[in-house]
PDB file of N, CA, C, O and CB in Angstrom:
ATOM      1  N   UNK A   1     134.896 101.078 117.578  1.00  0.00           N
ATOM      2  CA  UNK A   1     133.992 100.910 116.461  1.00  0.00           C
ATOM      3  C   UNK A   1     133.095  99.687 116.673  1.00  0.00           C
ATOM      4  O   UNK A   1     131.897  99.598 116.408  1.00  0.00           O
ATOM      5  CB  UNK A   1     134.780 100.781 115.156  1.00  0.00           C
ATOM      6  N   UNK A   2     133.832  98.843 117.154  1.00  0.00           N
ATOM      7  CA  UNK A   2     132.880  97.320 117.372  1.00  0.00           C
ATOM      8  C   UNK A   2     131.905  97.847 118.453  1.00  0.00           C
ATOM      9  O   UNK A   2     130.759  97.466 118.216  1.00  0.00           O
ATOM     10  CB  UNK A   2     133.891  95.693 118.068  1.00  0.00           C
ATOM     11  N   UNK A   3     131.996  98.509 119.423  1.00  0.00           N
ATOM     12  CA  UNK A   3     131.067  98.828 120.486  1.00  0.00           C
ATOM     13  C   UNK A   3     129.672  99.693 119.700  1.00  0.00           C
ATOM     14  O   UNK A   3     128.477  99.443 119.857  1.00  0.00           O
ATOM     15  CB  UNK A   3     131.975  99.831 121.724  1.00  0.00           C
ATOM     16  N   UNK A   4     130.258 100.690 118.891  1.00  0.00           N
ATOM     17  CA  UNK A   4     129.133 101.164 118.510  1.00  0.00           C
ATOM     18  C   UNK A   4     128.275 100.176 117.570  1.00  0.00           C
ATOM     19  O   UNK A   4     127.073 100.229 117.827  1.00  0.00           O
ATOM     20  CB  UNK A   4     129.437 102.393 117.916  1.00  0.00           C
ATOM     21  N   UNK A   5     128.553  99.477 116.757  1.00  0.00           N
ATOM     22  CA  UNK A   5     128.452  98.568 115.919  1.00  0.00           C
ATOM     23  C   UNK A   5     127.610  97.563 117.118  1.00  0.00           C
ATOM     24  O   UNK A   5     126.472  97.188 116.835  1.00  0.00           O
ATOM     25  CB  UNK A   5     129.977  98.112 115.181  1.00  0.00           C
ATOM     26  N   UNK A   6     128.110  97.238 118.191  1.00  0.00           N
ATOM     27  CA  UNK A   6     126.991  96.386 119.168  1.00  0.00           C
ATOM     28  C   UNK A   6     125.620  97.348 119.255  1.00  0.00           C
ATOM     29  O   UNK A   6     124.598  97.127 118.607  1.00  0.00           O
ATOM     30  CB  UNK A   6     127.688  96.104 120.983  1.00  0.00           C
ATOM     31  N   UNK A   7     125.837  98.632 120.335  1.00  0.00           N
ATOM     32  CA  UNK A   7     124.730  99.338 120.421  1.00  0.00           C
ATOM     33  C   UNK A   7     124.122  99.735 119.183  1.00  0.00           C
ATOM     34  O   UNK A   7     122.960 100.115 119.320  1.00  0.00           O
ATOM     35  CB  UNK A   7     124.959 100.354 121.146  1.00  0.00           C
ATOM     36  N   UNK A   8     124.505  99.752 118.196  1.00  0.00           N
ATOM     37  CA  UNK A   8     123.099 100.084 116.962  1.00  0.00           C
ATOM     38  C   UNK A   8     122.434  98.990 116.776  1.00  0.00           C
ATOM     39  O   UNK A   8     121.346  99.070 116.206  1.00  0.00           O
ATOM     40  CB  UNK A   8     123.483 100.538 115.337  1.00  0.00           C
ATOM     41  N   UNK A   9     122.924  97.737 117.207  1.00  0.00           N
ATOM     42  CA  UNK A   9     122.052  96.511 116.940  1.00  0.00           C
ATOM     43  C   UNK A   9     121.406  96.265 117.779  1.00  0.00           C
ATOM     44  O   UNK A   9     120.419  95.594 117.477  1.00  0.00           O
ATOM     45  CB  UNK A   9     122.544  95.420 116.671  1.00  0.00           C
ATOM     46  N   UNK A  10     121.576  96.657 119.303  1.00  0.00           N
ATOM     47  CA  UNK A  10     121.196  96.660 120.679  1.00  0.00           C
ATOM     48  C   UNK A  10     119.510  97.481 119.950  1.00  0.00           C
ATOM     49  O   UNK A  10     118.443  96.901 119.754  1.00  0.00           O
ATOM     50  CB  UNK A  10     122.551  97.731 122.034  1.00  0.00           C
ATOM     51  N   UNK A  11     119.738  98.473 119.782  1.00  0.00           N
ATOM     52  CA  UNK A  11     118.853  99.789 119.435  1.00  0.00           C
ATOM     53  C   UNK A  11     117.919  99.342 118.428  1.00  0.00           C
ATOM     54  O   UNK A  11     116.701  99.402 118.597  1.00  0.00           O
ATOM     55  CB  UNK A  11     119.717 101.107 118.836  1.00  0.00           C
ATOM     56  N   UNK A  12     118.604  98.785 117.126  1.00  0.00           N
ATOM     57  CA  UNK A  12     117.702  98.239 115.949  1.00  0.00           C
ATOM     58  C   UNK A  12     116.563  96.798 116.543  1.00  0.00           C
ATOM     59  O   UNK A  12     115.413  96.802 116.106  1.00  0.00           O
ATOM     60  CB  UNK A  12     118.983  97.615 114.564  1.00  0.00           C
ATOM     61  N   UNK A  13     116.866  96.003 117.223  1.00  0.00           N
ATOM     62  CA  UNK A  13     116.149  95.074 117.626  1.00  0.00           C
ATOM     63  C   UNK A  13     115.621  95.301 118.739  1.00  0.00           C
ATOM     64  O   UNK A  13     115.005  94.302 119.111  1.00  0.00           O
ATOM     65  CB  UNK A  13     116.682  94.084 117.633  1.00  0.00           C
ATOM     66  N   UNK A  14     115.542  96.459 119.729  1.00  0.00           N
ATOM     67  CA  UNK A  14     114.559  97.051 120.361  1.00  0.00           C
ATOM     68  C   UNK A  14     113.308  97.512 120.249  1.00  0.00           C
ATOM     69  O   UNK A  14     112.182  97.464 120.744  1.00  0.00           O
ATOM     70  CB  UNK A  14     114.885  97.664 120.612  1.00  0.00           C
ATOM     71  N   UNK A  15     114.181  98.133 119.112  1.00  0.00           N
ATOM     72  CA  UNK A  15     112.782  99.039 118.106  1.00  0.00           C
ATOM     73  C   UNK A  15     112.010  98.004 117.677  1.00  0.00           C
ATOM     74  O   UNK A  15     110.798  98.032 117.887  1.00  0.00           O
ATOM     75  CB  UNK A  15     113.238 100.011 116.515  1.00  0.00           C
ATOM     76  N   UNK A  16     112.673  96.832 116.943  1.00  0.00           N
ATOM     77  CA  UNK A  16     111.655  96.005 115.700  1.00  0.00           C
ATOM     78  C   UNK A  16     111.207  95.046 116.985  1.00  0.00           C
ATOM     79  O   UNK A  16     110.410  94.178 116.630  1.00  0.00           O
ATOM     80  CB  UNK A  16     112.634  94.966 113.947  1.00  0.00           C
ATOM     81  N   UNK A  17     111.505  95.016 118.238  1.00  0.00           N
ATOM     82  CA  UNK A  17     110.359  94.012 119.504  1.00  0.00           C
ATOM     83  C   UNK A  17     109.588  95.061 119.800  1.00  0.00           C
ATOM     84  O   UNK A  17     108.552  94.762 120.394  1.00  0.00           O
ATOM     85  CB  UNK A  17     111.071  93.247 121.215  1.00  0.00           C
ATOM     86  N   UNK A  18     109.761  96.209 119.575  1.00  0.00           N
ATOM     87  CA  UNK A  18     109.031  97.206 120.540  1.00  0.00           C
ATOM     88  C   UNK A  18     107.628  97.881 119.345  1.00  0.00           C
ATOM     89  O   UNK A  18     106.539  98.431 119.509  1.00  0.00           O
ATOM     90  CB  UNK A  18     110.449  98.705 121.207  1.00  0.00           C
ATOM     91  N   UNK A  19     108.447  97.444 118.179  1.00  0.00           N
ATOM     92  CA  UNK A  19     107.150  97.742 116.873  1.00  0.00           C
ATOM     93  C   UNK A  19     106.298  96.540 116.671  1.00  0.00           C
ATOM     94  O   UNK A  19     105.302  96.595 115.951  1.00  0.00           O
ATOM     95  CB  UNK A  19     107.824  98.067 115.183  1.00  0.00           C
ATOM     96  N   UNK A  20     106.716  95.295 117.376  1.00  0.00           N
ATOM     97  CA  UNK A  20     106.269  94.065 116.609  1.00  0.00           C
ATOM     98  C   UNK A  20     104.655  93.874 117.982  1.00  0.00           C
ATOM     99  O   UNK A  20     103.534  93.407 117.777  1.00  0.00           O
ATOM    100  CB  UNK A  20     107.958  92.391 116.537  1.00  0.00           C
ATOM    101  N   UNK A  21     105.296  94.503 119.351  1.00  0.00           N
ATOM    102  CA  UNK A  21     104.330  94.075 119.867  1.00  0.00           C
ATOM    103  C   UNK A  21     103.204  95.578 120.138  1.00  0.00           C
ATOM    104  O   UNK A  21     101.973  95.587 120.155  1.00  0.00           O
ATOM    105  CB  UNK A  21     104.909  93.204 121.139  1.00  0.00           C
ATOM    106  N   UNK A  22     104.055  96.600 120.304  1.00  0.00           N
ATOM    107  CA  UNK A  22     102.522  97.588 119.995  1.00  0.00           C
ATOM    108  C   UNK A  22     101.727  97.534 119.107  1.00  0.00           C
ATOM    109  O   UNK A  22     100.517  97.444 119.312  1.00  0.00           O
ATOM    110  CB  UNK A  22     102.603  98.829 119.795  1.00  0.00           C
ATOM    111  N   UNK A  23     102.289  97.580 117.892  1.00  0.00           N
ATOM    112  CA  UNK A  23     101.462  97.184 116.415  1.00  0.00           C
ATOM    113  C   UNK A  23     101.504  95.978 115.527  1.00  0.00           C
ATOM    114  O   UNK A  23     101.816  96.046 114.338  1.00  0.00           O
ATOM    115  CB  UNK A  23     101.803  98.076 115.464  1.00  0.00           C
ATOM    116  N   UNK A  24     101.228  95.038 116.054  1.00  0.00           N
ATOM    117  CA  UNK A  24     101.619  93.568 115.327  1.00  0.00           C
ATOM    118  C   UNK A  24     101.274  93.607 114.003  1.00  0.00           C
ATOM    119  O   UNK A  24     102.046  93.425 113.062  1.00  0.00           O
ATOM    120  CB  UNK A  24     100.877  92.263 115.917  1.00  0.00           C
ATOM    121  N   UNK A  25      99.573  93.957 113.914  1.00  0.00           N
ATOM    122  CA  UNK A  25      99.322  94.463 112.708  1.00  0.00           C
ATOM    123  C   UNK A  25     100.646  95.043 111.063  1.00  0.00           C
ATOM    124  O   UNK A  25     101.201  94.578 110.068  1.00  0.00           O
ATOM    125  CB  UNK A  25      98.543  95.607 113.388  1.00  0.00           C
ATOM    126  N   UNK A  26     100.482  96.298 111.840  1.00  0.00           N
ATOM    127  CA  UNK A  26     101.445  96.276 110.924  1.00  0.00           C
ATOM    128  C   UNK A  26     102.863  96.548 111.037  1.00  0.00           C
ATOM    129  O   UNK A  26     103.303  97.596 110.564  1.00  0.00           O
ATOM    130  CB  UNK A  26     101.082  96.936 110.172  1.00  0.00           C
ATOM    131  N   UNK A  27     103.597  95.750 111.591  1.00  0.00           N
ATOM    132  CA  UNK A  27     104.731  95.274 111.752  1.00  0.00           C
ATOM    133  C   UNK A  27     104.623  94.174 110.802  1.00  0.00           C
ATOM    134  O   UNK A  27     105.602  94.072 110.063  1.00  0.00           O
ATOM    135  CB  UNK A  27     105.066  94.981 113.113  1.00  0.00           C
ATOM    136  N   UNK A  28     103.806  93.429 110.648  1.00  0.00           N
ATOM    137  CA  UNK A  28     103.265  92.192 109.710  1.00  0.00           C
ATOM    138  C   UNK A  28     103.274  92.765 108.033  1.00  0.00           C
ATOM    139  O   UNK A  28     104.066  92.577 107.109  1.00  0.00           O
ATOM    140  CB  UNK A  28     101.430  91.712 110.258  1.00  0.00           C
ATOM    141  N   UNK A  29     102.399  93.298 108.112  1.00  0.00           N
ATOM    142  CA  UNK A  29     102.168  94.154 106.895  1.00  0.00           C
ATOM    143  C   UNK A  29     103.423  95.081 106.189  1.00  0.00           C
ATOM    144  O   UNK A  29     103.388  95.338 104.986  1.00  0.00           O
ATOM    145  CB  UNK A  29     101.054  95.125 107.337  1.00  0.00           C
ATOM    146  N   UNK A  30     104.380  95.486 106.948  1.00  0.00           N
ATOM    147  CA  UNK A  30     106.248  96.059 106.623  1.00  0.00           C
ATOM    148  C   UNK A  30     106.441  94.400 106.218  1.00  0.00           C
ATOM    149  O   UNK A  30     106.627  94.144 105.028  1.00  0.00           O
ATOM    150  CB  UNK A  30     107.655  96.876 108.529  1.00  0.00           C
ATOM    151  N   UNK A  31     106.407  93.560 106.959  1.00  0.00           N
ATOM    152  CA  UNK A  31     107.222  92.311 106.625  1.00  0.00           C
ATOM    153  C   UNK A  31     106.573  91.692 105.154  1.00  0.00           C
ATOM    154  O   UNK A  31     107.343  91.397 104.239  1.00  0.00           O
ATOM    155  CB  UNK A  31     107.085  91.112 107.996  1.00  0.00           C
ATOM    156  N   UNK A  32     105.841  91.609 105.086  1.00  0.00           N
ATOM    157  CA  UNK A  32     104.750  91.066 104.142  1.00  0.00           C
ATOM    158  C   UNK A  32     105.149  92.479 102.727  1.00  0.00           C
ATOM    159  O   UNK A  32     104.990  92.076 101.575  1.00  0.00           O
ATOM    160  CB  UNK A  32     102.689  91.112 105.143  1.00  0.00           C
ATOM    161  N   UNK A  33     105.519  93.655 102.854  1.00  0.00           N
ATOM    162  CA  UNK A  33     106.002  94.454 101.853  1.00  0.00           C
ATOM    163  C   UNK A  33     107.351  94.250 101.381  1.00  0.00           C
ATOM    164  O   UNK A  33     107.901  94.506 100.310  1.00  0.00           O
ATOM    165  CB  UNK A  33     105.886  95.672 102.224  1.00  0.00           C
ATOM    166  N   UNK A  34     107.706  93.770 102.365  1.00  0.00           N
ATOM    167  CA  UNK A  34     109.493  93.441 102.668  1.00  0.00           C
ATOM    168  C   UNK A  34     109.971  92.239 101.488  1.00  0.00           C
ATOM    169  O   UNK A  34     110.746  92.256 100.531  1.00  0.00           O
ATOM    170  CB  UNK A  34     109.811  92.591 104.640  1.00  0.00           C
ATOM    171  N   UNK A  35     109.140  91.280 102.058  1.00  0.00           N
ATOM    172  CA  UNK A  35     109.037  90.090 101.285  1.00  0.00           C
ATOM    173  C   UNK A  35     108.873  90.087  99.849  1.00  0.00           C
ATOM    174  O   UNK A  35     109.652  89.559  99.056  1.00  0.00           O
ATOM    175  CB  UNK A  35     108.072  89.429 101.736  1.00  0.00           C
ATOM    176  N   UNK A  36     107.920  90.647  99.593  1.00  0.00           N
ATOM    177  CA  UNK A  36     107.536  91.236  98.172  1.00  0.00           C
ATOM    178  C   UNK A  36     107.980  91.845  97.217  1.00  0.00           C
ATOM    179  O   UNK A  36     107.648  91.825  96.031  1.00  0.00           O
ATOM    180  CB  UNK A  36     106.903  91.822  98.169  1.00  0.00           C
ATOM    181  N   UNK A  37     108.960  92.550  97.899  1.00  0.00           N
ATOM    182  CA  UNK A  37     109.949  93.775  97.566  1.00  0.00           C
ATOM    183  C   UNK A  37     111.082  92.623  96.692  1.00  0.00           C
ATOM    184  O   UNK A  37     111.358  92.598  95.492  1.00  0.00           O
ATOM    185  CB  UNK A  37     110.746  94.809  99.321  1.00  0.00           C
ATOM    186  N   UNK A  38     111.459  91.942  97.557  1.00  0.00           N
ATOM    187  CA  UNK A  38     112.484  90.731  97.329  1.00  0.00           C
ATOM    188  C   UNK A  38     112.287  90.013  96.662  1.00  0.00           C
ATOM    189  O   UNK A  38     113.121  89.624  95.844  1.00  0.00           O
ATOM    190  CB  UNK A  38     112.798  90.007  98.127  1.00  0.00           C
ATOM    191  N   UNK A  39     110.553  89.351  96.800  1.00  0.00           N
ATOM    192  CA  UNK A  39     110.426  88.037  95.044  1.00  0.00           C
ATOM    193  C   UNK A  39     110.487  88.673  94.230  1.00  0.00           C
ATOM    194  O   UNK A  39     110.754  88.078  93.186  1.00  0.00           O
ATOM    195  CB  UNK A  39     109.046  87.069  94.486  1.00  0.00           C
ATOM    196  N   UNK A  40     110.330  90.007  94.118  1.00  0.00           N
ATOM    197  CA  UNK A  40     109.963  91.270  92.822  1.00  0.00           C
ATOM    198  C   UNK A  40     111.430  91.138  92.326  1.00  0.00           C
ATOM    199  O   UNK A  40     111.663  90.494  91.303  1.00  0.00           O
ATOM    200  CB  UNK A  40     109.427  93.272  93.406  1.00  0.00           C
ATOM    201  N   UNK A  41     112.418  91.734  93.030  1.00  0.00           N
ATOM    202  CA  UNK A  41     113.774  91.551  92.616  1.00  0.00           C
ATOM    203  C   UNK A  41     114.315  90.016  92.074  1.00  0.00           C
ATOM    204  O   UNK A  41     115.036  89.584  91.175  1.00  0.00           O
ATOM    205  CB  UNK A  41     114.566  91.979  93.829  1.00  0.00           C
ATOM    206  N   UNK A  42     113.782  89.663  92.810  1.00  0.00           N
ATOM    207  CA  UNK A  42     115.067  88.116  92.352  1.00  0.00           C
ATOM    208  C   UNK A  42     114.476  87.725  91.110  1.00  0.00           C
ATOM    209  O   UNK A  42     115.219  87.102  90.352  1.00  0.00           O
ATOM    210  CB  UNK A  42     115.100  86.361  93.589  1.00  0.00           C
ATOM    211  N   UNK A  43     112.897  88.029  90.597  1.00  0.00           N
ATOM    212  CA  UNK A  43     112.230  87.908  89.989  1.00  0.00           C
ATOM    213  C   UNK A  43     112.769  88.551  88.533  1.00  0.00           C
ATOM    214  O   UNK A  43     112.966  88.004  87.448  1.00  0.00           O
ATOM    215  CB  UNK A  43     111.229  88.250  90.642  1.00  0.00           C
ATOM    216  N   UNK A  44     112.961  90.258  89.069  1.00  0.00           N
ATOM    217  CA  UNK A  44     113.588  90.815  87.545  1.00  0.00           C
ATOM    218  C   UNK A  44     114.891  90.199  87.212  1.00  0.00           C
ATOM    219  O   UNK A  44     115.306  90.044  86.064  1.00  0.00           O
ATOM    220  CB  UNK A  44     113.894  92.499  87.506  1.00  0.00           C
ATOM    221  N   UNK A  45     115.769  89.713  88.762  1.00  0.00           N
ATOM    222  CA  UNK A  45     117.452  89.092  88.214  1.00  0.00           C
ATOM    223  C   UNK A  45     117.076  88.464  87.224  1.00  0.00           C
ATOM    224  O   UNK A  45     117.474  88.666  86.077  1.00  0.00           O
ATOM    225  CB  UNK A  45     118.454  87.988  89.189  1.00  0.00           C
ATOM    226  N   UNK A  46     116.120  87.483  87.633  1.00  0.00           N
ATOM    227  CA  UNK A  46     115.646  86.055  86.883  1.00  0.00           C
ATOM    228  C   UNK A  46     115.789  86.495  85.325  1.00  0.00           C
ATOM    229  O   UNK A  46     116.626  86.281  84.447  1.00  0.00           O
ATOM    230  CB  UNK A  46     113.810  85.500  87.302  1.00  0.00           C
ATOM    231  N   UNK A  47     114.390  87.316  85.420  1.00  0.00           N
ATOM    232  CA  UNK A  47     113.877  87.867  83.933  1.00  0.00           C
ATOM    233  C   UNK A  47     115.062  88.085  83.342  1.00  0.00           C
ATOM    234  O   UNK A  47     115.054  87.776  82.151  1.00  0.00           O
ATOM    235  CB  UNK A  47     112.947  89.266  83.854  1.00  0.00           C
ATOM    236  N   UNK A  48     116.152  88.538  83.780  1.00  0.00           N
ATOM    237  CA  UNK A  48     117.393  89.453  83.172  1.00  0.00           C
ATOM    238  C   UNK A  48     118.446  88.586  82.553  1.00  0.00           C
ATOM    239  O   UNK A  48     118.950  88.660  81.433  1.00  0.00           O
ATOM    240  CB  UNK A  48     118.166  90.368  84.349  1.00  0.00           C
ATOM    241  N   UNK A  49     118.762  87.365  83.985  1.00  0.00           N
ATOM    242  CA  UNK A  49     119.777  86.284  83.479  1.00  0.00           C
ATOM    243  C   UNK A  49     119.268  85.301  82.382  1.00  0.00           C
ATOM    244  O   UNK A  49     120.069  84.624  81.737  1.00  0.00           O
ATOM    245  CB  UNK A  49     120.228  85.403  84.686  1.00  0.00           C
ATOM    246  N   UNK A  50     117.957  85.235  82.186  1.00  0.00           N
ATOM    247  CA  UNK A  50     117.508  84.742  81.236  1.00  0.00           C
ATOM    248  C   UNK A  50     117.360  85.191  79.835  1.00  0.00           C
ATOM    249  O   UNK A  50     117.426  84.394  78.899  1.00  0.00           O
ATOM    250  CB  UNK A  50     116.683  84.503  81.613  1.00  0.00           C
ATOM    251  N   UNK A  51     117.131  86.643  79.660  1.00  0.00           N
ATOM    252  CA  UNK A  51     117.129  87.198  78.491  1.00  0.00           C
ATOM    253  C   UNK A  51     118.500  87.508  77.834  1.00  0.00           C
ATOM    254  O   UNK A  51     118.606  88.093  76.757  1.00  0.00           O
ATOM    255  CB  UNK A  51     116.387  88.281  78.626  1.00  0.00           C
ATOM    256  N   UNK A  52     119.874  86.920  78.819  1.00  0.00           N
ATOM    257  CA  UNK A  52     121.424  87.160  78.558  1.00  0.00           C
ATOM    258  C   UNK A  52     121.390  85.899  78.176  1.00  0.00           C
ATOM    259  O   UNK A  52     122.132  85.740  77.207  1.00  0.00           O
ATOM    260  CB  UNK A  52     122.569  87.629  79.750  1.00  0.00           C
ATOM    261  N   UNK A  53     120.764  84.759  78.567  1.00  0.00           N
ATOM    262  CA  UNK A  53     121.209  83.416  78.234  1.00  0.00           C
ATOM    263  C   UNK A  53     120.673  83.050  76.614  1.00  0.00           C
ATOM    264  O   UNK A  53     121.336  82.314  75.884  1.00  0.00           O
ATOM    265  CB  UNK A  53     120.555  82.326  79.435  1.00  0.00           C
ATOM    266  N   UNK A  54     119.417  83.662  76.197  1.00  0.00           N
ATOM    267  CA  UNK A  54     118.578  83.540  74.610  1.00  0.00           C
ATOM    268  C   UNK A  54     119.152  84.247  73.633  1.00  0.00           C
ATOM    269  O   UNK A  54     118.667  84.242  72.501  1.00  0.00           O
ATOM    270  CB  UNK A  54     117.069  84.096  74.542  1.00  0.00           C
TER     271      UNK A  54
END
């Protein structure tokens, strides 16, 4: 199990060097959605733990 568990990571960070330099562009632009995706969330936690605390 640990072996396969190496090769999917072997495989996953192939792909994301092998996407980052054919299309930097948007490999940038996934990251930059990525990011966004995430202040959005921590953003509603926020909104949420706050409206439990009033």
């Amino acid at each position: 199990m640990a072996q396969a568990k190496k090769i999917a990571l072997y495989l996953v960070a192939g792909f994301l060097l092998y996407t980052i330099i054919s299309a930097p562009d948007k490999a940038a632009d996934l990251v930059q959605i990525g990011f966004e995706g995430i202040s959005s969330a921590a953003k509603s936690v926020g909104d949420f733990l706050s409206e439990l605390v009033e």
